[in-house]
N, C-alpha and C positions, 0 to 999 in steps of 0.2 A: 172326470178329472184324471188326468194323468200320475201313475204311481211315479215315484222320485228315489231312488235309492242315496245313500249316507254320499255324500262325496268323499273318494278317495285323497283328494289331494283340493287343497283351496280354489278359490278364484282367487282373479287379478281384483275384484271387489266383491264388497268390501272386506273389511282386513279382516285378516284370518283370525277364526275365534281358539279353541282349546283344541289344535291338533296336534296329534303326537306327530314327531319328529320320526320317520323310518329309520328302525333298527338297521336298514341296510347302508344306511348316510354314510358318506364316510367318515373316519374317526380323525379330524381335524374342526379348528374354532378359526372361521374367519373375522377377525377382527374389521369390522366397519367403519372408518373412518369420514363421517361426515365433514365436509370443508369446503373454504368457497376461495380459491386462488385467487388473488385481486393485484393485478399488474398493476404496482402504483402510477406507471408512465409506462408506455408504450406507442396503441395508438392512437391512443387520446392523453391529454394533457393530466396532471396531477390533481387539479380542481374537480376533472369529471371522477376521476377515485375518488377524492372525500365523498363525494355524494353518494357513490355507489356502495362506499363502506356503510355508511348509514344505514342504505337500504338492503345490502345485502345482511347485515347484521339485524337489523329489524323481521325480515325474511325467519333466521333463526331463532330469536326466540319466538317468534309464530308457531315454528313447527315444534318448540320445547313445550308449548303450552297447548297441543293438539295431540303430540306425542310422548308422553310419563316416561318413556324407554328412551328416546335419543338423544345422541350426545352429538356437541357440537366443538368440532377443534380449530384453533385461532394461535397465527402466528402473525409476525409482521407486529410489533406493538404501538409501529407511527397510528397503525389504523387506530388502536385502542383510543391513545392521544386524542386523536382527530374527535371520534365520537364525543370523549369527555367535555371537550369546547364548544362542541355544537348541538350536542344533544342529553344534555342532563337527564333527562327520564330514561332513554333508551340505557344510557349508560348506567344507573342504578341496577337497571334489569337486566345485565349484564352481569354485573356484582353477585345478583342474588344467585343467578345460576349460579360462578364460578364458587360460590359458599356451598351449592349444592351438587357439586360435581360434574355438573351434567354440560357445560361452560369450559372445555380444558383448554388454558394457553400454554400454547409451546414456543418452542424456537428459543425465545430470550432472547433477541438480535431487533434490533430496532425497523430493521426491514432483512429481507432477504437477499442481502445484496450479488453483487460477481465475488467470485471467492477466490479469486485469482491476483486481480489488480491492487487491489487497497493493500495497503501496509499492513503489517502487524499490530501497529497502535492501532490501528482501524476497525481491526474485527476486537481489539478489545473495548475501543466506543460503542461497538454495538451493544456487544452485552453488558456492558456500564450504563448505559441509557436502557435496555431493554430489561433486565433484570432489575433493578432498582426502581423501574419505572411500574413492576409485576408485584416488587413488594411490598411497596407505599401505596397500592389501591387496594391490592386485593390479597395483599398477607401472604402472599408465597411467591417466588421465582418459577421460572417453568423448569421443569427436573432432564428436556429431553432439548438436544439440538431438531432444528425441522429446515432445509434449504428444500423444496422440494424444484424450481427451476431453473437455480444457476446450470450454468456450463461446463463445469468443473469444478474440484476441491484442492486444495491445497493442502501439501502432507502433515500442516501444522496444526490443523483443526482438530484435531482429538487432544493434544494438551489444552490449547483454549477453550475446548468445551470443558475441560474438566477443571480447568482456573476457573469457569464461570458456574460451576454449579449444576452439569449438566453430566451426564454418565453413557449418551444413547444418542445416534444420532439417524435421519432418513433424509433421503433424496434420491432424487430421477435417475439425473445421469451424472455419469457416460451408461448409458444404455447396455443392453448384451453384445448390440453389434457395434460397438463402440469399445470394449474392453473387453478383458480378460474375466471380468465377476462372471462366475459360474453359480453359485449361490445368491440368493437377497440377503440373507443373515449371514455376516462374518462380524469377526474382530477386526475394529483399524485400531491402528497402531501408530501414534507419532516417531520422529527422533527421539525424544528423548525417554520414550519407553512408557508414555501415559496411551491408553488403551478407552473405547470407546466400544459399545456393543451398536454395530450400524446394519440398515434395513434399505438395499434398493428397492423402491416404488416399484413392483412391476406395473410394465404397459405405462399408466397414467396416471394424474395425482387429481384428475376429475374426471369427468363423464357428464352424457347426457342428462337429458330433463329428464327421460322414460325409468321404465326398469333397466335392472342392473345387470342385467343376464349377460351381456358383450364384454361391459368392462369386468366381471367375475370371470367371464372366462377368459378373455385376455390378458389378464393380472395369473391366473393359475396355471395360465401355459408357462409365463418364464419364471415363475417360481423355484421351481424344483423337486425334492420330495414332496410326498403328498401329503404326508401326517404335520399332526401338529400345531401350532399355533401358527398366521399367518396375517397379514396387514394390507388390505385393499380398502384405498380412497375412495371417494364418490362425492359430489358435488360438484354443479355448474361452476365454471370456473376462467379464471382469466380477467373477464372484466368483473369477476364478482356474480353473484346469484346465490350459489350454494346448495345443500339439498332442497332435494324438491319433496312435493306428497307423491307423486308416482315414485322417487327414488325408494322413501320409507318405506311406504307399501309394499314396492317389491322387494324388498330387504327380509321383510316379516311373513311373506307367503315362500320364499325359494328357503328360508330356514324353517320353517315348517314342511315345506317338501321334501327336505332333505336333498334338495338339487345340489348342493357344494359343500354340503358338512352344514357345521353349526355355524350359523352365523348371529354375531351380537354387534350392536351399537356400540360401540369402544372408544380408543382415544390410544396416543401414541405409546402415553407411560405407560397405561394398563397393556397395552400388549407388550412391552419391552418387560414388561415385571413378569407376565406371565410368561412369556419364551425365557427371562433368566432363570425359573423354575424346572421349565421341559430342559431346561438346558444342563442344572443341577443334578436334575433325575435322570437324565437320559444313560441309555446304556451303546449308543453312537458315537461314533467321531466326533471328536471336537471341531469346534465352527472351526472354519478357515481363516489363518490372521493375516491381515492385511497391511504390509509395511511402506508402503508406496501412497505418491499421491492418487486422487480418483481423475484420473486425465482421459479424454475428454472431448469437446462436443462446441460447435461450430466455432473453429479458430480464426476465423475473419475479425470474429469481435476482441481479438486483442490488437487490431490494428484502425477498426474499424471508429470516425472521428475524431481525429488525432483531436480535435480540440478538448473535447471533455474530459479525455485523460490526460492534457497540462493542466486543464482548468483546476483536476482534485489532485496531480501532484503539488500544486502552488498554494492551492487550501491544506490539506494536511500537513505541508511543510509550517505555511503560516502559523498556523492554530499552534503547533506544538513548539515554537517556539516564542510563541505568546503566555501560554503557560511554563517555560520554564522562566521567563523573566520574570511573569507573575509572581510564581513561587519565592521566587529571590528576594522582589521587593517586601511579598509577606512575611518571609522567612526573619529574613536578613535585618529590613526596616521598619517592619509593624507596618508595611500596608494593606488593607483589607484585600484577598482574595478575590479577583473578578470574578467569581464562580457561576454567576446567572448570563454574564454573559457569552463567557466561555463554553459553557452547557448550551445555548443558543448555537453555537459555530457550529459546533461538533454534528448536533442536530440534523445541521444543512449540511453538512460532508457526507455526514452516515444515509441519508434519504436521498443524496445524490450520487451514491454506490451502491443502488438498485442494480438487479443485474439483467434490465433494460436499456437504462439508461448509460452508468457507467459503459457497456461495451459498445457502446454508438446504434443501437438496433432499434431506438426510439422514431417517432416520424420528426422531420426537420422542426417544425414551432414548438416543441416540445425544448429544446435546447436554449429557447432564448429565456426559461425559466432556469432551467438548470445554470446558466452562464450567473444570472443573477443572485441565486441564491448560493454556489459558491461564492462571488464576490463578496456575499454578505459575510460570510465565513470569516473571507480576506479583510475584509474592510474592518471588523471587529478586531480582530487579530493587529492589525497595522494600527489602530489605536491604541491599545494595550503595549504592545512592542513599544511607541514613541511614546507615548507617557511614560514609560518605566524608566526608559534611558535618557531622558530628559531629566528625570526626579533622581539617578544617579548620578548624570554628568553635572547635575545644578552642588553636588556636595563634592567634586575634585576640586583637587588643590590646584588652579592655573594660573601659575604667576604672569602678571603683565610683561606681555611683550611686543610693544606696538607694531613691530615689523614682521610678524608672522599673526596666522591665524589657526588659532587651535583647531583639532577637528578628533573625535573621541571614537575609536573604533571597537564595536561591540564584537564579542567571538559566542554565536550561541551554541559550540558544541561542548564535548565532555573533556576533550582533549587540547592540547596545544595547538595551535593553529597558524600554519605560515600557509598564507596566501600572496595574490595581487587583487588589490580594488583598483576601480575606478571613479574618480569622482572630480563632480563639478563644479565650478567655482566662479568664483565674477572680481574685478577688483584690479585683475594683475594681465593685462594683455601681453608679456612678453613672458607669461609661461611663468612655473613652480618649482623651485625643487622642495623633499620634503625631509622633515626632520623625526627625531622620536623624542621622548621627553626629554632624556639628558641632552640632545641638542647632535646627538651624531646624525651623519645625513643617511638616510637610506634609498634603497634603487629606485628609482623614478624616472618617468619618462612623458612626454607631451603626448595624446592623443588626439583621436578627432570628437570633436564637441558633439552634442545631440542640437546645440541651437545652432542653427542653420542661417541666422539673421546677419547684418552686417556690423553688429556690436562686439568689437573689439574686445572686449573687458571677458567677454563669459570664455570660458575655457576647461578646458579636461588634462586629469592624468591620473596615469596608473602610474603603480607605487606599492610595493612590499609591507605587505603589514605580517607581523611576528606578535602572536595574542595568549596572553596565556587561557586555560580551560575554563568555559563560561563563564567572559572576564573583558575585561575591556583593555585599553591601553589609549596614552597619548601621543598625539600626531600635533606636527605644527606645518600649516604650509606658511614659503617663505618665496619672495619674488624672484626671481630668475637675475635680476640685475645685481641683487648683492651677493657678497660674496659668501661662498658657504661658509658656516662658524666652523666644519670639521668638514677634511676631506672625505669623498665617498672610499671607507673602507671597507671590502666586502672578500669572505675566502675563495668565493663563487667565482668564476669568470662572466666578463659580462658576454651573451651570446652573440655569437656570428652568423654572417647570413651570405651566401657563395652563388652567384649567378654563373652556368657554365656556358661558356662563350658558342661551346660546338653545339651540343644537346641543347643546351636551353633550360634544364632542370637546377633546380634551387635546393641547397641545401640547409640544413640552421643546425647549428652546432651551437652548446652549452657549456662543453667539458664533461658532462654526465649522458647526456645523450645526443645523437647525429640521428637526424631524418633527412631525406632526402624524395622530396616531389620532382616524378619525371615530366617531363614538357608535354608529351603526345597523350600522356593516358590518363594526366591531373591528380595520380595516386602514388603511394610512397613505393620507391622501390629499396629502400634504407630503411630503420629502425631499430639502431643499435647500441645497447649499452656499451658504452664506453670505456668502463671499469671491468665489468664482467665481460668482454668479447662474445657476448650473443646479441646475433640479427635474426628476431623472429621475422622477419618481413622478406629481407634477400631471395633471390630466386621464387617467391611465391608468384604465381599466375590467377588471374581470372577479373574479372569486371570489380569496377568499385559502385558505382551508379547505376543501376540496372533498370530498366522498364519493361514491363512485360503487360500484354493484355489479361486482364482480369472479368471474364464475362459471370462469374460467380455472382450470388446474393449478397445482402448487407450481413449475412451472418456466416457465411460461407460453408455451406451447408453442404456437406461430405469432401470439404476441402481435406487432404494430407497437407499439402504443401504449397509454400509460395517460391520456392525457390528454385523454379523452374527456369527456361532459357528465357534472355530476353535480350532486347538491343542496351549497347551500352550510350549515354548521354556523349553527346561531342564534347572536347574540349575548347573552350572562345576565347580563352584568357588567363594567364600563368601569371603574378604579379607581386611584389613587394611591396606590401601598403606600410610597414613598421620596419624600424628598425634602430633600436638605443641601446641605454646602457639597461631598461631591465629584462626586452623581449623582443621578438622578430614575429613579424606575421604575415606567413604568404598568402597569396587568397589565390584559389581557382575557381573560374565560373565555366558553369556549363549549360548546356539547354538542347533541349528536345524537342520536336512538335513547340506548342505555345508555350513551353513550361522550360522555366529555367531553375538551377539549382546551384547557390554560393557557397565555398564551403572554406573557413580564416583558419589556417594550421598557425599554432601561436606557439611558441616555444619560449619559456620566462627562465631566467636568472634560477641555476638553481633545482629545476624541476627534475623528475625521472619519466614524463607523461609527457604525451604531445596532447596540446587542448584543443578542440575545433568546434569554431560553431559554425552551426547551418544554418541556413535561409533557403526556404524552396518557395519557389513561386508557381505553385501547380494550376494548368488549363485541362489538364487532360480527364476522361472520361470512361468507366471502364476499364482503368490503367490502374497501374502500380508500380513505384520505385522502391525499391529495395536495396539496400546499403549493406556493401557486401565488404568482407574482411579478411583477404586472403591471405594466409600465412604460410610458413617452413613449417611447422609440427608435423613430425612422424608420428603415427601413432596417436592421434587426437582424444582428448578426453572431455568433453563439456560438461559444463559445471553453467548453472542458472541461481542467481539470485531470487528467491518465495520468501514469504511475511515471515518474518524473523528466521530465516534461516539461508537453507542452500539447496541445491540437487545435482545429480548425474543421470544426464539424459542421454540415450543413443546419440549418435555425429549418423547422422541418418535422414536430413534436409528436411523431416516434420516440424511443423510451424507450431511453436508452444509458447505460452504464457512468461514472461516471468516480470522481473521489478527491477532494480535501476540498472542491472551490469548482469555479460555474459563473460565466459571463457575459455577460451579453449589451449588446454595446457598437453603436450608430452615431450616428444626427442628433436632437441636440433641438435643437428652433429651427435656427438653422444651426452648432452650433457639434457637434463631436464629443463624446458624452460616452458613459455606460452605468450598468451596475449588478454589481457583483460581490455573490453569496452565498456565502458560507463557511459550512462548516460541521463538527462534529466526530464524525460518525456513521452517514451517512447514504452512500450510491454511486446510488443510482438516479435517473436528471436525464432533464427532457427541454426543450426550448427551442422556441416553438409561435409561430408568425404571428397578423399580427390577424385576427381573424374577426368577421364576425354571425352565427352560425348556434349553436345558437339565441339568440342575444343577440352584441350589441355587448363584441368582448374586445378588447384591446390586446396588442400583443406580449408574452409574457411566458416566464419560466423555474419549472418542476417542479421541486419534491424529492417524490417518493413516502415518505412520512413513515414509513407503517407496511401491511402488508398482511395478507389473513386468509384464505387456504387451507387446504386440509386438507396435514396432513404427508405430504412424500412423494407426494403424487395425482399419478398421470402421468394425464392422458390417451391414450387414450379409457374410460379404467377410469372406470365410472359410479359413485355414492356408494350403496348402498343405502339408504333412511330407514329398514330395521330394523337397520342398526349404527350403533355409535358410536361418530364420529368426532373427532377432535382437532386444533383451529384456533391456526393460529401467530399468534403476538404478540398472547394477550389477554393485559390487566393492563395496568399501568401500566412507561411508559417513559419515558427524559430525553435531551435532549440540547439541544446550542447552536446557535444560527448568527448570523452576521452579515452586516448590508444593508452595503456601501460602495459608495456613491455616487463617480463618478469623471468628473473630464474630460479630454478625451484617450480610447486608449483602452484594454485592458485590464489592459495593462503599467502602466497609472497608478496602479491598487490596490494594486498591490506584492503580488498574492494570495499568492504562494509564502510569502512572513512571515508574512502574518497567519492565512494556514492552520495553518503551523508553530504560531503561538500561541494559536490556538484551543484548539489539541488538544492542547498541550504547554506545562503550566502552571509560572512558577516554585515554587520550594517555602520557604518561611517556617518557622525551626526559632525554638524558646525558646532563650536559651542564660544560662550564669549569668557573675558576674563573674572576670578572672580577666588575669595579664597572658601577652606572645603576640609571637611573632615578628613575625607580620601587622598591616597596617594593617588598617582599619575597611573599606577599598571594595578591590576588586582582580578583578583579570580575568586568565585563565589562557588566551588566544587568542582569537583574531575572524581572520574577512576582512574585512581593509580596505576601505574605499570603494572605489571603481575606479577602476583608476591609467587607462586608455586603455580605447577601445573601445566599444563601441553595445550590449553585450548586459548581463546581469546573472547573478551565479554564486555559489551557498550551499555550503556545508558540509554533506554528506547523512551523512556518519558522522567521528566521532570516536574512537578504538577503540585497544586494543592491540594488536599484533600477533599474528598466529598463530603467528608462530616467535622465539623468544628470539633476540637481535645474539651475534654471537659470543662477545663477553664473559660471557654466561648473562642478561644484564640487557633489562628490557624495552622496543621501541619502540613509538611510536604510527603508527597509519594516519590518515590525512585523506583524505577522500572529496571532490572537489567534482563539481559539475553547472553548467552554462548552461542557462537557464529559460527565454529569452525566444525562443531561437529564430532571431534576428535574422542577418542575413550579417554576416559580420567577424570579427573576433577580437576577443575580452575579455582585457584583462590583469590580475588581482589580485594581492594581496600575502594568504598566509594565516600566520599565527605559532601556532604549535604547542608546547607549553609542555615544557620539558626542566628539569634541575635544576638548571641556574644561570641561567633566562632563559626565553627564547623560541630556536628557531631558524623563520627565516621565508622561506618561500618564495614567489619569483615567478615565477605560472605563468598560460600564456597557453591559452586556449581557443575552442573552434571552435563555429558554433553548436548548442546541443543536446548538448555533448561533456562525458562525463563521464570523469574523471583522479583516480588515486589515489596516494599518497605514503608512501613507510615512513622516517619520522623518529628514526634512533636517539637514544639521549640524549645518548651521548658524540659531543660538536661534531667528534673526529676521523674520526667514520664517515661514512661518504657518505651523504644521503637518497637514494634512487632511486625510480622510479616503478614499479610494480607495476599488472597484470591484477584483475579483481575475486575471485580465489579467491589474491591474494597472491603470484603467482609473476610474475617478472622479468618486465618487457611487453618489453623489446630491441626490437627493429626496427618493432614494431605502434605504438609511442605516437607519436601526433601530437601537435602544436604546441611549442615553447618552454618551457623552463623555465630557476629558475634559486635558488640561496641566496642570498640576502640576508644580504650579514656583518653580523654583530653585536657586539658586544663583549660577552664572556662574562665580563669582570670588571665589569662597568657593575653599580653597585647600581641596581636600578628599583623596590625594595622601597616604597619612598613618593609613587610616581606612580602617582595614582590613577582617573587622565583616563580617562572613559570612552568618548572619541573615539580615543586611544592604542592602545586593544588593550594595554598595557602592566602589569604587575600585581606582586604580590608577589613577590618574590626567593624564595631556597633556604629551607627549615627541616624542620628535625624531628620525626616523626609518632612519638612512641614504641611499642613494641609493638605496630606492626600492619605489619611485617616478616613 
């Protein structure tokens, strides 16, 4: 028999028994991150996830009950959900680890969504569902932020992590060759000065079935220093798997070999705890703080399926204006809170800003889920909205008036609101004018109907409505044959509209603003206030409608830019479809190849914005139109709309994320001015210097309108021409946007409003005659003007609470934000509607700082300020606050000042208790 000497170093089997670690290891602890990444959608449908959540979760506690030392981390909490409904056993055993430590949930975010596109209120649905969902099962919230796949982050997420209970945050990318992080371990830093200890993933957030030898050392090449604590993933991943036993195994011989240092079984907190110790102790440089968004990594997908990002800007809009009527009617009328099914919407927004899905990178059948489960969202939502306004126009005061027909216009913002609706009617085939309650006439004008049939009677028209802040008011339509009760008086001039006999170019003048579309190029070469003698548009040069070949991926994978050369769209038609006493609307159409593109410049009574909606009828393949926005600005500064805030990006043609409006503000002539675009559909921006190459351009701003890849194409996967493939966004699509022109600079537009009302429309109900608690105008809350202070601060949610006031009865949440960014402190007053009033609060804010408030209805309870998942903020909430008394017997039933914030008193909603 052969002699055998001591082995120096383990086998790969079986697992290693009592071997000392070599004193030569180096002196660092790899933290071992066990995880199983599970792409809820991507190339497989959302169904085939639940399944694999199951079995990838059954996987883990296999290996917890083979292995006494490993730990398993778990983000994503739909998954959790998912398990709880389909599999009760697995899910106790679940429980038991998470009691046992060895079970750690992180993230607190309902899925890992794009962290780019969703709103603000959006990422705090996540963590409102995901943390609340962490502590009703299993007794704790998760302590650590986890995105480990999106594309990018957005500069807000370190306050939101730290509103939600979170201190620590990891994720992928932007990779090293992707950004400037020269470190894994820095400080980020929001606007408003909340602070976050964050860890880039080197390399990967999984790895192979085998040993871990590859991904250890590809994680410890882009790391950095060598000493000290450090955080490498491992587990099958993607469609779900998880660790494997060859992962553990090797985990437990290379830390016995001392191949990489000490390596342990960990989890995100325990290493974030133990580097905030090395980090106490150290006698090094401080981490590096990071002030800036984490930007970022395949920019195709903020353009990429224009559908799915209408589909969850019209969801999000929906939802959150369901819940502020909610609240009103709870508030206000003692009506029960929708709570369970509003929890339901939200659900389906937040699992549908995956960040597969939300950026269009999913395979095509995959959307006709998602199309439906936003609808549900919507459909929920448009319920609750018509019921609520139904059950408050059922208690106005409307006197009979056989010769008109009442119609009740609801305003779901914080503020006052002068718009144009449009709406349809039956009854009167020689056309409307329309009245407001006291009976004066306001601007109105005939449109073109949506029914297309040969019935005389159905009919349309837009019409001026004036509303005070989340508040209704009354409308009467009246037949065109009688004669008005009061002449139309208005201080506005009504607009003009000027065909030029030589050119051919049309101009629309208001009094306030002069545009002017020229004939050959179907784009503005005008856009001037009128009061203030600035034309940001005059002399600007370059393409409006641009097409360029796009042979890129669906994710656009080492894309910089789309704003490269391309052909401009023909002009086919210059035309005058409108023209009265409230608006003028020219329309140009154009087309390319198969593909045509309509675009109605409408100019109302009144306005300081040219409004335009689009229609594009896209054939094209491998293409891209691009919407281009050429301006005078010297000296360009861009500015981008992110979740509850703002940015300054380079004017440097990179193609970057943002949310409803760009701008690009500096010198015309010598004075400050710019140009704001809104928009209600659109995320993909880019903001581009002047150029000659090939041609004379002027500074100008992108919206990537529509694009046309194959589904799903990664790169370097080549297309075969013997299959057949399928191109996103043919057919026809809509949306809006608006030019505002401004002087001064971007703050001047007031963009955060006029985004709000782009994309979030009042809503106009018929109603019959009938008598009513209510007056005829009324408002159920606003923030006030600003009492002190340089900055400016909205209303981001209106809401009922998650937990019933001790009494069993329900309160409301108010959300606010600071927009502007500015140093100093903002002070407002917001009033918050209860059942005999308002109670009102004055609350001071920091720049950037968002603050939220749980308003009982009984005036005896305290309001307090609350975290964004609802729980007590105690020692974390900054600045000032305070109640504003009010007198709770004051009738204010008939002050109907729309400057006031003041509105209808108590009444009675019968059976809808």
């Amino acid at each position: 028999m052969m002699n055998r000497a001591p082995e120096s170093n383990p086998s790969s089997r079986p697992t290693p028994g009592e071997f000392e670690r070599p004193s030569a290891a180096r002196d660092r602890t790899l933290h071992m991150i066990g995880n199983a990444h599970l792409d809820l959608v991507w190339l497989w449908p959302w169904q085939e996830a639940y399944q694999e959540a199951r079995a990838t979760f059954w996987s883990a506690i296999n290996r917890m009950d083979e292995y006494p030392d490993f730990v398993f981390t778990c983000d994503q909490i739909v998954l959790l959900a998912w398990i709880e409904e389909s599999d009760p056993i697995l899910f106790e055993r679940i429980r038991e680890r998470v009691a046992e430590g060895r079970w750690v949930n992180v993230g607190g975010w309902w899925v890992e969504p794009d962290c780019n596109i969703p709103t603000g209120e959006s990422f705090a649905r996540q963590g409102l569902l995901g943390q609340r969902y962490l502590q009703s099962r299993f007794g704790k919230p998760a302590p650590v932020g986890m995105n480990v796949d999106p594309f990018g982050h957005n500069g807000m997420i370190p306050q939101i992590l730290q509103l939600q209970g979170m201190d620590a945050y990891t994720f992928l990318r932007p990779g090293p060759h992707e950004s400037d992080l020269v470190e894994s371990a820095f400080w980020w830093e929001s606007p408003d000065g909340s602070r976050v200890l964050a860890w880039r993933i080197p390399y990967e957030y999984m790895s192979p079935a085998g040993p871990v030898a590859r991904q250890t050392e590809k994680a410890l090449g882009q790391i950095g220093s060598l000493s000290g604590h450090k955080m490498v993933f491992y587990g099958v991943g993607n469609h779900g798997g998880g660790p494997t036993i060859d992962n553990i195994e090797s985990i437990r011989r290379y830390d016995a070999m001392g191949s990489f240092g000490k390596m342990i079984f960990s989890s995100p907190p325990q290493f974030f705890a133990d580097l905030r110790a090395e980090i106490a102790e150290s006698s090094e440089p401080p981490l590096p703080v990071r002030k800036t968004e984490l930007q970022h990594h395949a920019p195709g997908c903020y353009s990429a399926h224009s559908g799915v990002k209408a589909w969850l800007r019209r969801a999000q809009s929906n939802v959150l204006v369901a819940e502020r009527w909610g609240a009103v009617a709870a508030q206000r009328f003692g009506i029960t809170y929708p709570r369970d099914d509003l929890t339901r919407a939200w659900e389906q927004v937040s699992l549908n800003q995956f960040h597969d899905i939300l950026p269009g990178s999913a395979i095509e059948s995959a959307y006709d889920d998602v199309r439906d489960q936003l609808g549900e969202a919507v459909a929920i939502s448009k319920r609750i909205i018509t019921r609520t306004h139904n059950a408050i126009a059922r208690q106005i005061q409307i006197d009979v008036d056989t010769a008109t027909q009442p119609v009740v216009v609801f305003n779901p913002h914080s503020w006052p609101l002068t718009t144009v609706i449009e709406l349809h009617y039956g009854g009167e085939p020689n056309g409307v004018f329309v009245v407001d309650e006291s009976g004066q006439r306001v601007p109105s004008q005939r449109v073109q109907s949506t029914a297309s049939t040969d019935d005389e009677m159905r009919g349309a028209s837009a019409f001026r409505v004036e509303v005070p802040p989340l508040g209704y008011r009354l409308y009467r339509l009246v037949g065109a044959l009688l004669e008005p009760r009061e002449p139309l008086v208005d201080a506005d001039p009504a607009p003009a509209v000027h065909v030029d006999p030589h050119s051919g170019s049309i101009t629309m003048d208001n009094g306030r603003l002069r545009a002017t579309v020229g004939a050959s190029t179907g784009w503005l070469t005008e856009l001037l206030l009128l009061d203030e003698g600035v034309d940001v548009i005059a002399g600007a040069t370059g393409d409006h409608a641009r097409i360029s070949q796009d042979p890129t991926d669906t994710w656009g994978h080492r894309v910089v830019s789309y704003a490269g050369p391309g052909v401009e769209m023909s002009v086919d038609r210059l035309v005058v479809v409108e023209e009265g006493p409230l608006r003028v609307r020219v329309r140009v159409e154009r087309s390319w190849g198969r593909s045509l593109l309509i675009e109605d410049f409408i100019l109302s009574r009144g306005s300081d914005s040219l409004e335009v909606r689009a229609e594009i009828d896209w054939r094209e393949k491998a293409h891209l139109l691009k919407l281009r926005f050429p301006t005078a600005v010297d000296n360009p500064v861009a500015t981008y709309e992110v979740p509850w805030g703002h940015v300054e990006r380079p004017v440097d043609g990179v193609e970057y994320p943002g949310q409803s409006w760009i701008d690009l503000s500096g010198t015309v002539g010598e004075r400050h001015a710019g140009l704001t675009v809104v928009n209600n559909a659109k995320h993909a921006y880019d903001a581009s210097p002047a150029s000659s190459m090939p041609r004379s351009e002027s500074p100008s701003m992108g919206i990537t309108a529509v694009r046309s890849p194959v589904y799903s194409w990664h790169d370097p996967r080549e297309l075969e021409d013997a299959n057949r493939f399928s191109y996103q966004d043919q057919g026809i699509q809509r949306f809006e946007y608006a030019l505002v022109p401004h002087l001064g600079g971007w703050e001047a537009s007031d963009p955060m409003r006029r985004a709000a009302e782009v994309g979030t429309k009042p809503r106009a109900m018929f109603e019959s005659f009938h008598d009513g608690a209510l007056p005829p105008v009324g408002s159920f809350g606003a923030v006030d003007s600003r009492v002190d202070g340089p900055g400016g601060v909205l209303v981001s949610a209106l809401k009922g609470s998650e937990d019933l006031a001790d009494d069993g009865t329900d309160s409301a949440v108010v959300r606010c934000y600071e927009w502007t960014g500015q140093p100093g402190t903002t002070t407002v007053r917001v009033q918050v509607p209860v059942l005999d009033g308002f109670r009102t609060i004055e609350a001071e804010f920091g720049p950037s700082q968002i603050r939220t408030f749980v308003v009982p209805n009984a005036r005896q309870a305290d309001i307090r300020e609350v975290d964004l998942v609802e729980w007590d903020i105690g020692t974390r909430a900054r600045g000032v606050w305070t109640e504003v008394p009010t007198a709770a017997a004051k009738d204010d039933s008939t002050n109907t000042s729309t400057d006031s914030g003041s509105g209808p008193g108590p009444a009675t909603l019968p059976g809808m208790r």
